[in-house]
PDB file of N, CA, C and O in Angstrom:
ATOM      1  N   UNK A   1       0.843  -1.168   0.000  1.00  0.00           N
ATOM      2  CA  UNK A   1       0.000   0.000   0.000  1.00  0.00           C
ATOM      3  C   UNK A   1       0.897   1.242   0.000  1.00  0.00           C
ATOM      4  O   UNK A   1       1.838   1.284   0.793  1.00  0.00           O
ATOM      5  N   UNK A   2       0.656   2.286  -0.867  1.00  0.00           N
ATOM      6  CA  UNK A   2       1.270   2.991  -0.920  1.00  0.00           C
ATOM      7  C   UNK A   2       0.954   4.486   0.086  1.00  0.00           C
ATOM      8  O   UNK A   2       0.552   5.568  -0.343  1.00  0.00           O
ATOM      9  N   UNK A   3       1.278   4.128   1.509  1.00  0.00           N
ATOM     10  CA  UNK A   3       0.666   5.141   2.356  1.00  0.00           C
ATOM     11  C   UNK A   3       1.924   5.085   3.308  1.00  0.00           C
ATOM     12  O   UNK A   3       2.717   4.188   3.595  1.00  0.00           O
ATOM     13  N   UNK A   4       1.725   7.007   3.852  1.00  0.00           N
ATOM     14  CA  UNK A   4       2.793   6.885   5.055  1.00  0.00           C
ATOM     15  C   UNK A   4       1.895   6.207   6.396  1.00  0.00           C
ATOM     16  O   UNK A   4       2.291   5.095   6.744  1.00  0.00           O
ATOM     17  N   UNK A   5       0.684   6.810   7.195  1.00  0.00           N
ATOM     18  CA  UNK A   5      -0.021   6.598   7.575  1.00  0.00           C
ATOM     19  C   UNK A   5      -1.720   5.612   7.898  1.00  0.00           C
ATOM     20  O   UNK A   5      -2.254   4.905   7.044  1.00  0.00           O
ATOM     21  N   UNK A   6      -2.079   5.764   8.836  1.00  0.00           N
ATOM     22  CA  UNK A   6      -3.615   4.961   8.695  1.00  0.00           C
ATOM     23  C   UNK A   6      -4.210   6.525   9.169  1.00  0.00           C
ATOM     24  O   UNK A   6      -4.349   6.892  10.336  1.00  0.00           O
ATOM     25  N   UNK A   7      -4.459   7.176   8.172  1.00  0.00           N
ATOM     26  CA  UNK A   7      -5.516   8.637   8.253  1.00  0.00           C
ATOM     27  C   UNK A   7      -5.648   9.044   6.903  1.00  0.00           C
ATOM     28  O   UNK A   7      -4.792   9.077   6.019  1.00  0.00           O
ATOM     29  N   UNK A   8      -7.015   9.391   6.873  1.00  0.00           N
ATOM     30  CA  UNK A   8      -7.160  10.109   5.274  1.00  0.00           C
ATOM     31  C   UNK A   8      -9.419  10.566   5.557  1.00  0.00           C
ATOM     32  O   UNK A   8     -10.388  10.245   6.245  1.00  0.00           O
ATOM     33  N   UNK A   9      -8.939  11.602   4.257  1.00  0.00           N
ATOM     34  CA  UNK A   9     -10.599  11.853   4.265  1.00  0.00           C
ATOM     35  C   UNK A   9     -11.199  11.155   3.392  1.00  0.00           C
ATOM     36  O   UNK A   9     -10.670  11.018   2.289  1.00  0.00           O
ATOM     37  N   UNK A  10     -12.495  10.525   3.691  1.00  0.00           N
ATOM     38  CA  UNK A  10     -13.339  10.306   2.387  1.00  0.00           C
ATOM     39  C   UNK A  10     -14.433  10.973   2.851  1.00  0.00           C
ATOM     40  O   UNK A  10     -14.600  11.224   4.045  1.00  0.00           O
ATOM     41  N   UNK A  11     -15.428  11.371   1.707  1.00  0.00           N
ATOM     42  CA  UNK A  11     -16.324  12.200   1.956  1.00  0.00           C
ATOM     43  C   UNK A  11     -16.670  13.228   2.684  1.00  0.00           C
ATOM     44  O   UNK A  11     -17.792  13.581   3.049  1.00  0.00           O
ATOM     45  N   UNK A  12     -14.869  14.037   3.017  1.00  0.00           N
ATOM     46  CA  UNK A  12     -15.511  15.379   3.959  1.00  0.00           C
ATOM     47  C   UNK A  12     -15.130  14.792   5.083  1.00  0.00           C
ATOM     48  O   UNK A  12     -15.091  15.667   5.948  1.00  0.00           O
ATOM     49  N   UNK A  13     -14.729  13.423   5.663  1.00  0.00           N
ATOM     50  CA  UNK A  13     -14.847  13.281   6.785  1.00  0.00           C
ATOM     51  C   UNK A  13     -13.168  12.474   6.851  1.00  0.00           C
ATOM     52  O   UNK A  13     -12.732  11.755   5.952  1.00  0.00           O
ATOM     53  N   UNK A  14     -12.393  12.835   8.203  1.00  0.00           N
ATOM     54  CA  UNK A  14     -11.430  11.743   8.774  1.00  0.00           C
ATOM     55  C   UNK A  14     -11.505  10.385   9.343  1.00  0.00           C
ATOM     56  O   UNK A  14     -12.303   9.986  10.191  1.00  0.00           O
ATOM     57  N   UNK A  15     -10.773   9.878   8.889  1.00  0.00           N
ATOM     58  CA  UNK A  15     -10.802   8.466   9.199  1.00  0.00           C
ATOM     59  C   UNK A  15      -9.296   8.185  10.289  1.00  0.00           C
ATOM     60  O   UNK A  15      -8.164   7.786  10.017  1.00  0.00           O
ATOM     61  N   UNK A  16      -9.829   8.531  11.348  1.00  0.00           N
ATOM     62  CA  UNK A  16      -8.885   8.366  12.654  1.00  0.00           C
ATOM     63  C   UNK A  16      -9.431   7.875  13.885  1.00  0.00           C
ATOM     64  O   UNK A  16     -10.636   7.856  14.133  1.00  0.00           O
ATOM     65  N   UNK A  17      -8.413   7.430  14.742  1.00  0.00           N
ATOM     66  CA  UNK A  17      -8.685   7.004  15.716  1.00  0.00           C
ATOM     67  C   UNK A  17      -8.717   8.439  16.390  1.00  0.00           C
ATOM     68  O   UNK A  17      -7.886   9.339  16.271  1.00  0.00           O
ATOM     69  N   UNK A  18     -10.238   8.417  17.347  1.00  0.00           N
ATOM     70  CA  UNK A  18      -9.490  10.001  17.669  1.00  0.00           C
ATOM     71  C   UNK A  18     -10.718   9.918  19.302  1.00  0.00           C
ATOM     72  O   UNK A  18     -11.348   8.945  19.718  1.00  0.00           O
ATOM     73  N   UNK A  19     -10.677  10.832  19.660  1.00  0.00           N
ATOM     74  CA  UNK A  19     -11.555  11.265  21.010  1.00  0.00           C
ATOM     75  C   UNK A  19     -12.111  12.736  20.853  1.00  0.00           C
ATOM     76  O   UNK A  19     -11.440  13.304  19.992  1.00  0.00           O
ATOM     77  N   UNK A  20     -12.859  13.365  21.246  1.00  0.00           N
ATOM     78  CA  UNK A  20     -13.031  14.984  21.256  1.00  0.00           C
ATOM     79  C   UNK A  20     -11.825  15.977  21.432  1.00  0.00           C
ATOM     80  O   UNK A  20     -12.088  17.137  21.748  1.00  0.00           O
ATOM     81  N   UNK A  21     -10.409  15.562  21.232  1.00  0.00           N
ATOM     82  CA  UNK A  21      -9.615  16.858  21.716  1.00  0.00           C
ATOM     83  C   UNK A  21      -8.519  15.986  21.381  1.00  0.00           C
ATOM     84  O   UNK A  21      -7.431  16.543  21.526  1.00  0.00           O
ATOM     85  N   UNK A  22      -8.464  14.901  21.015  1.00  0.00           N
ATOM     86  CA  UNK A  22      -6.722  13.920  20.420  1.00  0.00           C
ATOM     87  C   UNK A  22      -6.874  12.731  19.326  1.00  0.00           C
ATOM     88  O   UNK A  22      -7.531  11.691  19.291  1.00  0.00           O
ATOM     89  N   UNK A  23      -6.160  13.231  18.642  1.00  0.00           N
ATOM     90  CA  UNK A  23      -5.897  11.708  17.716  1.00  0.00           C
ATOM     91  C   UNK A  23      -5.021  11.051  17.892  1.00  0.00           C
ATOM     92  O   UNK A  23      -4.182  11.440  18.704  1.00  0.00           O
ATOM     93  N   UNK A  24      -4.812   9.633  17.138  1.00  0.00           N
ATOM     94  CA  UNK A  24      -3.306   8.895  17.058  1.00  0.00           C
ATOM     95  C   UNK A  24      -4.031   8.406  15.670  1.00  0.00           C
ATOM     96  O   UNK A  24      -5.188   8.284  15.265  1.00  0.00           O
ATOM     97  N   UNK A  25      -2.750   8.203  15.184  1.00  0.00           N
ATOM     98  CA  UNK A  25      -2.118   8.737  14.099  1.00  0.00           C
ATOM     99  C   UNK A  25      -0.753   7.809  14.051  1.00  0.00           C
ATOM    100  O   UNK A  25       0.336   8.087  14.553  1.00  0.00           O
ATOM    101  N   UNK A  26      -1.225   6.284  13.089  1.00  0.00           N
ATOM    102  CA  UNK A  26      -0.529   5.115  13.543  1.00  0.00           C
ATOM    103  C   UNK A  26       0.276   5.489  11.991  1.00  0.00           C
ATOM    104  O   UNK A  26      -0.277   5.957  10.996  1.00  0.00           O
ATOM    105  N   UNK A  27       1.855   5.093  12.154  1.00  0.00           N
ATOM    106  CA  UNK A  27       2.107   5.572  10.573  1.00  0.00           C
ATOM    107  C   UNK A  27       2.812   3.719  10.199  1.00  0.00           C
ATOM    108  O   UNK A  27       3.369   2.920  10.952  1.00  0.00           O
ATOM    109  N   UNK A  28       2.471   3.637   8.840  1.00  0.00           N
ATOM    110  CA  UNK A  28       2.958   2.870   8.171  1.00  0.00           C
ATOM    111  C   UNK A  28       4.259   2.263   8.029  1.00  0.00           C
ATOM    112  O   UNK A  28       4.515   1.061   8.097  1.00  0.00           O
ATOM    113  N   UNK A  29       5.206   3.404   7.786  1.00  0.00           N
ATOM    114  CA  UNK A  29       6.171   3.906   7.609  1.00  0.00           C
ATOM    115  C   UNK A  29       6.993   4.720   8.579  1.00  0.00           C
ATOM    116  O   UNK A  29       6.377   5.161   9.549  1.00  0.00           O
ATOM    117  N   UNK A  30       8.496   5.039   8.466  1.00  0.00           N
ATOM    118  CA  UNK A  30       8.576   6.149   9.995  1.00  0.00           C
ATOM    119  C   UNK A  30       8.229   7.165   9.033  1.00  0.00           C
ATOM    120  O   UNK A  30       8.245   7.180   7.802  1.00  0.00           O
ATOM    121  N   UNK A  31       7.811   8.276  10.184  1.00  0.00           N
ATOM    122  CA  UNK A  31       7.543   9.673   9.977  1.00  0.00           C
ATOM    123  C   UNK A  31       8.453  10.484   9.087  1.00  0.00           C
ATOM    124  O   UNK A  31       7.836  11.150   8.256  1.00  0.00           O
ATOM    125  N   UNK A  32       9.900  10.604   9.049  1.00  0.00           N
ATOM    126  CA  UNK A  32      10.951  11.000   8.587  1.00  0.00           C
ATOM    127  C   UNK A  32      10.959  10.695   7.179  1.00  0.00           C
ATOM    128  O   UNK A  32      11.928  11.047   6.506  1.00  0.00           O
ATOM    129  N   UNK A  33       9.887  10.017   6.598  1.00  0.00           N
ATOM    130  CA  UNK A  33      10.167   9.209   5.080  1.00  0.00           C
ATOM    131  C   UNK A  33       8.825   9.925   4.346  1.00  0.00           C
ATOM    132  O   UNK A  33       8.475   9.688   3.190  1.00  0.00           O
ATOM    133  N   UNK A  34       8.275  10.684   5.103  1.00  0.00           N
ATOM    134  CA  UNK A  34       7.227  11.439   4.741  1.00  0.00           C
ATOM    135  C   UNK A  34       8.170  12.719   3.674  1.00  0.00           C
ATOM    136  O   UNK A  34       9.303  13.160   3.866  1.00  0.00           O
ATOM    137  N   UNK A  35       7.301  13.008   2.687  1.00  0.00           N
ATOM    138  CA  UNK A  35       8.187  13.962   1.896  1.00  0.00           C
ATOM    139  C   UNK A  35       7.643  15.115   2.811  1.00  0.00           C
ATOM    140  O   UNK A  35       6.571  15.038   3.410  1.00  0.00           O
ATOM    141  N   UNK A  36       8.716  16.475   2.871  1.00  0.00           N
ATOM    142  CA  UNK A  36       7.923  18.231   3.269  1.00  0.00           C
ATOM    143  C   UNK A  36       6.905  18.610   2.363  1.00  0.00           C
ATOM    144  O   UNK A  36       7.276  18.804   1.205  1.00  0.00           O
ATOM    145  N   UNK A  37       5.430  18.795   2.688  1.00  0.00           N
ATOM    146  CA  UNK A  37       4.716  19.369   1.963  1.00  0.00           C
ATOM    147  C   UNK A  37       3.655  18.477   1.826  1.00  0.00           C
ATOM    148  O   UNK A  37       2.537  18.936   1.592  1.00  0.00           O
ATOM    149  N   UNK A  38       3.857  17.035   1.956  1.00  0.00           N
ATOM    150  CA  UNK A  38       2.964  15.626   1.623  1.00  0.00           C
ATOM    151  C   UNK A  38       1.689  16.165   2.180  1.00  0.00           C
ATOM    152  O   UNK A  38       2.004  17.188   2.787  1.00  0.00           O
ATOM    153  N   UNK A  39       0.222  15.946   2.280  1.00  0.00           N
ATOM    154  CA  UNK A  39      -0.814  16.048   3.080  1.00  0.00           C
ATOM    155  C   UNK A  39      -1.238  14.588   3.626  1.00  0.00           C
ATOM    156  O   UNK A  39      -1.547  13.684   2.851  1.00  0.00           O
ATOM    157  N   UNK A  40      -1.228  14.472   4.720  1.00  0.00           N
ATOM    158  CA  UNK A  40      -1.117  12.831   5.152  1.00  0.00           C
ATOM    159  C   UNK A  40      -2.668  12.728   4.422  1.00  0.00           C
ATOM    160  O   UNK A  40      -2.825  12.123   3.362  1.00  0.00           O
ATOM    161  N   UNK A  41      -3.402  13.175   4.898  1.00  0.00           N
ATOM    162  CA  UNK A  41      -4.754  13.389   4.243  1.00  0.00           C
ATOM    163  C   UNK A  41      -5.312  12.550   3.397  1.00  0.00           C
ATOM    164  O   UNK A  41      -6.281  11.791   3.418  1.00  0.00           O
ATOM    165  N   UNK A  42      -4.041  13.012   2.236  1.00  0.00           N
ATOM    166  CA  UNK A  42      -4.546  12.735   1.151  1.00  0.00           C
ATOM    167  C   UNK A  42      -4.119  11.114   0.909  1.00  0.00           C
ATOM    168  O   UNK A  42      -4.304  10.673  -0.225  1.00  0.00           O
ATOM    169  N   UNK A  43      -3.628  10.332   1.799  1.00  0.00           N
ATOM    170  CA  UNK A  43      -3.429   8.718   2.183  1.00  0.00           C
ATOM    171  C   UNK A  43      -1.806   8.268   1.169  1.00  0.00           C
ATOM    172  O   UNK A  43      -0.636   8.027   1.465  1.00  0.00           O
ATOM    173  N   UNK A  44      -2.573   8.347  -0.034  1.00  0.00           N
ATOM    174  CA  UNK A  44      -1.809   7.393  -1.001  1.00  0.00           C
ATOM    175  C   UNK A  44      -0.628   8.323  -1.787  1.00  0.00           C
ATOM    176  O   UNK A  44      -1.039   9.169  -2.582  1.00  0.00           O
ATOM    177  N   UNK A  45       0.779   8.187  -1.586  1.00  0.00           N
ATOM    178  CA  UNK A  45       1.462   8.726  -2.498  1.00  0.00           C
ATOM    179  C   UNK A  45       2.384   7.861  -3.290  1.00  0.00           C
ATOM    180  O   UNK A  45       3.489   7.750  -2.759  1.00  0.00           O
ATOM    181  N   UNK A  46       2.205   7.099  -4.621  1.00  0.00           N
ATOM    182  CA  UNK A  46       2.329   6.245  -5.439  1.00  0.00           C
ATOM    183  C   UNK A  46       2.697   7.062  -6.427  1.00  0.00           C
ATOM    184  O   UNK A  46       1.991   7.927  -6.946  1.00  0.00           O
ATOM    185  N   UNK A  47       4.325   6.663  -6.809  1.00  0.00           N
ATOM    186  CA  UNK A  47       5.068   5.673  -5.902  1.00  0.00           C
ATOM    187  C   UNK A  47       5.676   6.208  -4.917  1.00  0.00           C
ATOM    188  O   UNK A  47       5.941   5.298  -4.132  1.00  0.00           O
ATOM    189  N   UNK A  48       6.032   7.155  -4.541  1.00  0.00           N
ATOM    190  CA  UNK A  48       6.943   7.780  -3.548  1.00  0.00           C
ATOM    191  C   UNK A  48       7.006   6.597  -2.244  1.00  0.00           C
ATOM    192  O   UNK A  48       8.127   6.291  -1.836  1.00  0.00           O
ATOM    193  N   UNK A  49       5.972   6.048  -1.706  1.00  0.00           N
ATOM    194  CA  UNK A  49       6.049   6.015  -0.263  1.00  0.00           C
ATOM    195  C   UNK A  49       6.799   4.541  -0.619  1.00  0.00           C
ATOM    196  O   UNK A  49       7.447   3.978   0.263  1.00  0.00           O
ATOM    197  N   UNK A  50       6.627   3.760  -2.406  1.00  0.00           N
ATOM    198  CA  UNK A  50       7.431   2.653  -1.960  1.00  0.00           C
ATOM    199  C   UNK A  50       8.565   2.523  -1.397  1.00  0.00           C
ATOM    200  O   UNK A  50       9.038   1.544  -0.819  1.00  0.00           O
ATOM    201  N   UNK A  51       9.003   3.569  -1.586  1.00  0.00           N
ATOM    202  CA  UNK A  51      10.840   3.603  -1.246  1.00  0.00           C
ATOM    203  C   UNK A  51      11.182   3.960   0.186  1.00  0.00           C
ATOM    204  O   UNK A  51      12.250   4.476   0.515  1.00  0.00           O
ATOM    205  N   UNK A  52      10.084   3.610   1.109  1.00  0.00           N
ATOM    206  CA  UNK A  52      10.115   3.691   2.444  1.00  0.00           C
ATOM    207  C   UNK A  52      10.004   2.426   3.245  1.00  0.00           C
ATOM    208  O   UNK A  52       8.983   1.773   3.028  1.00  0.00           O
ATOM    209  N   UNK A  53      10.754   2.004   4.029  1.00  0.00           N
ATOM    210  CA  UNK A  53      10.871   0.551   4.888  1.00  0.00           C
ATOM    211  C   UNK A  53       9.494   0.805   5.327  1.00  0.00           C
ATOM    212  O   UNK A  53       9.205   1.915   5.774  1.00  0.00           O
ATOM    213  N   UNK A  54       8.431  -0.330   5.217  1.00  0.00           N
ATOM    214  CA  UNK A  54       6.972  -0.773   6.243  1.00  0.00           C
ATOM    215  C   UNK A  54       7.554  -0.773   7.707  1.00  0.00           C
ATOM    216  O   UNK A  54       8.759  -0.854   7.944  1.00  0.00           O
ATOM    217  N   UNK A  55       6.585  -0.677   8.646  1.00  0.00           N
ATOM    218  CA  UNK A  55       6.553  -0.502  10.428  1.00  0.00           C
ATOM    219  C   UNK A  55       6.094  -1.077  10.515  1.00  0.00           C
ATOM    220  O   UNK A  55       5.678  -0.970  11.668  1.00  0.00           O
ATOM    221  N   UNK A  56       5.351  -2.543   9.742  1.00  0.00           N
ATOM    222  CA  UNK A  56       4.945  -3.798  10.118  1.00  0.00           C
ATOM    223  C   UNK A  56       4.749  -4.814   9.078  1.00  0.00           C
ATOM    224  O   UNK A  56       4.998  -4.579   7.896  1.00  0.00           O
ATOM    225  N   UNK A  57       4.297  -5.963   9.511  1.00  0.00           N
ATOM    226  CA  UNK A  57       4.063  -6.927   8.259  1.00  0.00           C
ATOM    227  C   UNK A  57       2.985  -7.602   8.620  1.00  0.00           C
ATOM    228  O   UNK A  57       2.669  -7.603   9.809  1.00  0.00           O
ATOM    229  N   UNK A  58       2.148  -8.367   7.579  1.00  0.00           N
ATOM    230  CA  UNK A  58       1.156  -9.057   7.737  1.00  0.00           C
ATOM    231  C   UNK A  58       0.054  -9.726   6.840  1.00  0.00           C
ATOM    232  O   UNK A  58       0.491 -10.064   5.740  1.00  0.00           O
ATOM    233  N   UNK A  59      -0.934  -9.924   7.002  1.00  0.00           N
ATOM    234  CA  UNK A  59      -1.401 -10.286   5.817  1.00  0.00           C
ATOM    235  C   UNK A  59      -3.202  -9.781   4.961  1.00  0.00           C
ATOM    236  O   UNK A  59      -4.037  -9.231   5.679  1.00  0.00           O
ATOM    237  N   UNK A  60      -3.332  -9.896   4.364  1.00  0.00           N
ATOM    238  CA  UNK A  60      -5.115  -9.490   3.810  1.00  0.00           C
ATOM    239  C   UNK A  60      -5.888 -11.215   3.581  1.00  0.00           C
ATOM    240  O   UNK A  60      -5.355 -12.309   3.398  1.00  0.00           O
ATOM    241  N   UNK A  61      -7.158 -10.854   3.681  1.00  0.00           N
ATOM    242  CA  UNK A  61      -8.423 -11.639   3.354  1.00  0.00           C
ATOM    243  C   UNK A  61      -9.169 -11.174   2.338  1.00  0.00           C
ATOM    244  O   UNK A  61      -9.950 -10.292   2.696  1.00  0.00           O
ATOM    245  N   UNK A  62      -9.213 -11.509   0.980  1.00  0.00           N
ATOM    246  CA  UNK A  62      -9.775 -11.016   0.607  1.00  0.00           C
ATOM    247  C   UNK A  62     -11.148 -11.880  -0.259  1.00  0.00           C
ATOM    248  O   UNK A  62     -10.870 -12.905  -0.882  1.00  0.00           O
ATOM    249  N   UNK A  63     -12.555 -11.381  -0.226  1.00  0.00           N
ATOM    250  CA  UNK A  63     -13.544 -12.248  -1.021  1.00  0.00           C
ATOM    251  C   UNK A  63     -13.180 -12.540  -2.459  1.00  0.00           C
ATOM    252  O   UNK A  63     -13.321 -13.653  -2.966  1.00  0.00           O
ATOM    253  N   UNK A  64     -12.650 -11.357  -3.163  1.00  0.00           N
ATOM    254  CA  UNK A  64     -12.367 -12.226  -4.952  1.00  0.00           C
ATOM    255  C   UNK A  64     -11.469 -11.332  -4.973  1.00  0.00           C
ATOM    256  O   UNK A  64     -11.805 -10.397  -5.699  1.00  0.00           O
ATOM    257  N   UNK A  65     -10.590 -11.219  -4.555  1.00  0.00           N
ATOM    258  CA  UNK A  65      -9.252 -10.892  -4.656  1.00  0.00           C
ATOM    259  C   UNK A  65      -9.136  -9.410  -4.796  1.00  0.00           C
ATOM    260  O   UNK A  65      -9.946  -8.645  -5.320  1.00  0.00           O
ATOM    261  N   UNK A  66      -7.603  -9.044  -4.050  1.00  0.00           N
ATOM    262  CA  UNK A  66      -7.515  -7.975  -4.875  1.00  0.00           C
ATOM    263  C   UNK A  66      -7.343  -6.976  -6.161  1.00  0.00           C
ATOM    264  O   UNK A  66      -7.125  -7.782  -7.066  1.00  0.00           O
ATOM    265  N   UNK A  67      -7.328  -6.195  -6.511  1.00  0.00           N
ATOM    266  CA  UNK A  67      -7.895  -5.328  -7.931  1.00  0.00           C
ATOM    267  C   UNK A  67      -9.288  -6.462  -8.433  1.00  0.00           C
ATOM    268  O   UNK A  67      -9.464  -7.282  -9.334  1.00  0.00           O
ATOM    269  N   UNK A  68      -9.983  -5.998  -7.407  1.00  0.00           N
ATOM    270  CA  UNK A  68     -11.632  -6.188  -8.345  1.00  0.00           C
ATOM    271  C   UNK A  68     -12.662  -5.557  -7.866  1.00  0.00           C
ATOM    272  O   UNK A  68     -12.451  -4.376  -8.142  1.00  0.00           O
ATOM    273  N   UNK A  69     -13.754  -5.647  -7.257  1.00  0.00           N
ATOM    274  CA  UNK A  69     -14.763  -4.969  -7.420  1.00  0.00           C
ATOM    275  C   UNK A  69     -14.725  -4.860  -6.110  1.00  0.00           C
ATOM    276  O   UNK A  69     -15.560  -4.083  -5.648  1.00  0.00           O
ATOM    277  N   UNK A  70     -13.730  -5.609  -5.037  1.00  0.00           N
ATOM    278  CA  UNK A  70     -14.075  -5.661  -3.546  1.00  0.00           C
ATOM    279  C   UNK A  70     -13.676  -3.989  -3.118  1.00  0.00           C
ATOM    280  O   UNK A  70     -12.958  -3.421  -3.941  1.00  0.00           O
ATOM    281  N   UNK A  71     -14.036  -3.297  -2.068  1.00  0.00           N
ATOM    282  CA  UNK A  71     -13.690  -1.830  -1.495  1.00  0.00           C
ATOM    283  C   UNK A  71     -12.650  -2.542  -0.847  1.00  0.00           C
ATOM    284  O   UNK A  71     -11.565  -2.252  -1.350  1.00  0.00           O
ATOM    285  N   UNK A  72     -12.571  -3.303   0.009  1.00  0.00           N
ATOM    286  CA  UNK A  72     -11.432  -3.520   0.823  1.00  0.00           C
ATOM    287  C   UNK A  72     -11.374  -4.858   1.198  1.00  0.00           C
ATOM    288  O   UNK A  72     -12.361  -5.523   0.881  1.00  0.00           O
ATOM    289  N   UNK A  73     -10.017  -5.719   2.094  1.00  0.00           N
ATOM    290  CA  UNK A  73     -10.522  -6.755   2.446  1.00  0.00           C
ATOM    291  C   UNK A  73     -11.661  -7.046   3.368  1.00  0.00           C
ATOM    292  O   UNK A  73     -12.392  -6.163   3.815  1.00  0.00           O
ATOM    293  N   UNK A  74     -11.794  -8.433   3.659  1.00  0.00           N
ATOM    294  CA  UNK A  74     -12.416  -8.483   4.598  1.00  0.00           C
ATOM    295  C   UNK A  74     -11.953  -9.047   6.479  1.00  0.00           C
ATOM    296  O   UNK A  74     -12.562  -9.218   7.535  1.00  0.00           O
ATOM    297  N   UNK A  75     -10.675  -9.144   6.023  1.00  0.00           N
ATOM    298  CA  UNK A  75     -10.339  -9.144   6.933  1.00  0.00           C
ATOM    299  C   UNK A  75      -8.283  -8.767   6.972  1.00  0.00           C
ATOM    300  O   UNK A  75      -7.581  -9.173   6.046  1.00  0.00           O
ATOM    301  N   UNK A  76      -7.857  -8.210   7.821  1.00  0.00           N
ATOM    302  CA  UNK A  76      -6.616  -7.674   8.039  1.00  0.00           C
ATOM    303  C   UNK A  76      -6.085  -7.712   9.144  1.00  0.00           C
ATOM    304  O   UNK A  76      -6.536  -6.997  10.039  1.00  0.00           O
ATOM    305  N   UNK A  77      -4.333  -9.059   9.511  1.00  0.00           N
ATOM    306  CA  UNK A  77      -3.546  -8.918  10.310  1.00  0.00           C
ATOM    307  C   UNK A  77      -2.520  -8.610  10.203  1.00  0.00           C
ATOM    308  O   UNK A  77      -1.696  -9.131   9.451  1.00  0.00           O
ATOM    309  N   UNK A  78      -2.302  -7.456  11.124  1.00  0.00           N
ATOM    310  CA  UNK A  78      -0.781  -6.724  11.086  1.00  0.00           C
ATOM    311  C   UNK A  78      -0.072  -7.065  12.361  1.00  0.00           C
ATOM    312  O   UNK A  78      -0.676  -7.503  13.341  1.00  0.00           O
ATOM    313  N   UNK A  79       1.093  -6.877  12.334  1.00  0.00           N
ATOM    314  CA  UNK A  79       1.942  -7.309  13.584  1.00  0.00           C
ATOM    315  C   UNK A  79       3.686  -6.619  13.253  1.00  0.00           C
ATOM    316  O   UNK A  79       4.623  -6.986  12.543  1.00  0.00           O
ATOM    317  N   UNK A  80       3.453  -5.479  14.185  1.00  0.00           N
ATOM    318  CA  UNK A  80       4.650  -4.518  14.174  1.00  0.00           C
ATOM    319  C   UNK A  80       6.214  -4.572  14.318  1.00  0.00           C
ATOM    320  O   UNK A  80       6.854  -5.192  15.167  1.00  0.00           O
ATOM    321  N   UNK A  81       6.535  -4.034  13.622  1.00  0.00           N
ATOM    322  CA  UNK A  81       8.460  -4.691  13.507  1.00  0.00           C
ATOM    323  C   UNK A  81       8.851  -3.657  14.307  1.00  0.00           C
ATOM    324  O   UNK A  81       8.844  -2.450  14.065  1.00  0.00           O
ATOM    325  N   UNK A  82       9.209  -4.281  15.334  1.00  0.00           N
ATOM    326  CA  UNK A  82       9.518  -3.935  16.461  1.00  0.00           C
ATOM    327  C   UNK A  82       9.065  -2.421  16.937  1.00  0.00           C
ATOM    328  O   UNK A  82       8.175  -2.796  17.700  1.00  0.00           O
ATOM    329  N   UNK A  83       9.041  -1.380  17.011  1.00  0.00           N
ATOM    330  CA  UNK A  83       8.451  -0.164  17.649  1.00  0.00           C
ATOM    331  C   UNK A  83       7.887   0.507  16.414  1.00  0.00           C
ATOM    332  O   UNK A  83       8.650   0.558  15.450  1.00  0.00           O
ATOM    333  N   UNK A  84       6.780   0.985  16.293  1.00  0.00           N
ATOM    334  CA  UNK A  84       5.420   1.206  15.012  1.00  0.00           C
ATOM    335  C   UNK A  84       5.029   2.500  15.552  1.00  0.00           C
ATOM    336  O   UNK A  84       4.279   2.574  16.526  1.00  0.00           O
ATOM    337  N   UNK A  85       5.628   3.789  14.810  1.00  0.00           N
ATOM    338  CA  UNK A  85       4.887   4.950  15.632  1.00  0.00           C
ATOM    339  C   UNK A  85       4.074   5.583  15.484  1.00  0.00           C
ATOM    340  O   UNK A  85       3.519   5.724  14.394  1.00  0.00           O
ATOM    341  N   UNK A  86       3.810   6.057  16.343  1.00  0.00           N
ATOM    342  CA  UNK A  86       2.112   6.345  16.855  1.00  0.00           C
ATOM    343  C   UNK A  86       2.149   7.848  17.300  1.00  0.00           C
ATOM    344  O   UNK A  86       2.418   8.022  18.488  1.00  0.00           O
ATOM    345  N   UNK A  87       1.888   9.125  16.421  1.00  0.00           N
ATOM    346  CA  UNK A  87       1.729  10.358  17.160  1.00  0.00           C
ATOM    347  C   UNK A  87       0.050  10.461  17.557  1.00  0.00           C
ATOM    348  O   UNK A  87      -0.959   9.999  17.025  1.00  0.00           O
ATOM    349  N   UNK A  88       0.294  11.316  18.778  1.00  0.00           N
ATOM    350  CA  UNK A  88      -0.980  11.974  19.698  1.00  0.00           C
ATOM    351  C   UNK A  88      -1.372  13.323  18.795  1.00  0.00           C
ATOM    352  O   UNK A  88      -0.454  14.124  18.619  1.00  0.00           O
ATOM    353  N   UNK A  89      -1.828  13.429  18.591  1.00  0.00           N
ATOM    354  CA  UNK A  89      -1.783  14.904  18.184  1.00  0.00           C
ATOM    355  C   UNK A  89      -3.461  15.963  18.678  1.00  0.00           C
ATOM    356  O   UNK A  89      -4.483  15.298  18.849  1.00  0.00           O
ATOM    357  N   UNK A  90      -3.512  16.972  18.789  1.00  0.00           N
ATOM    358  CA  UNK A  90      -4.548  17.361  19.233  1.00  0.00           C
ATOM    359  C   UNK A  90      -5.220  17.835  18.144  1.00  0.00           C
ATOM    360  O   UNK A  90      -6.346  18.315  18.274  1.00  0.00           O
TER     361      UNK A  90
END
């Protein structure tokens, strides 16, 4: 996947883990591999983010595979190489 992060908008809206006053803001990738200027936002930067070491490994479920008509899998395990960071941010 070509993402620094797990945050992005669809429809106007964020897709974060968040509370009334903090998010986290789990990144893919380390932070430092983010280009200046990137909008995490905007999720996918292809290809740029290939050339960044993953912060975990794991695997997908998917009903008829991926590139087809599915939105996403249906099921997803990740498991972090060794410390996976996580900013708070308000």
């Amino acid at each position: 996947m070509p993402a620094y992060a797990r945050i992005e908008m669809v429809d106007g809206a964020s897709l974060v883990h968040h509370t009334n006053n903090w998010a986290a803001i789990p990144f893919f990738r380390e932070p430092r591999c983010v280009p200046e200027g990137f909008n995490l936002l905007d999720f996918f930067d292809d290809p740029g983010a290939f050339d960044c070491r993953l912060t975990f490994e794991g695997f997908e479920i998917w009903r008829n595979g991926p590139r087809t008509d599915d939105p996403a899998p249906i099921q997803t395990e990740s498991f972090g190489l060794g410390s996976v960071p996580v900013w708070i941010v308000a």
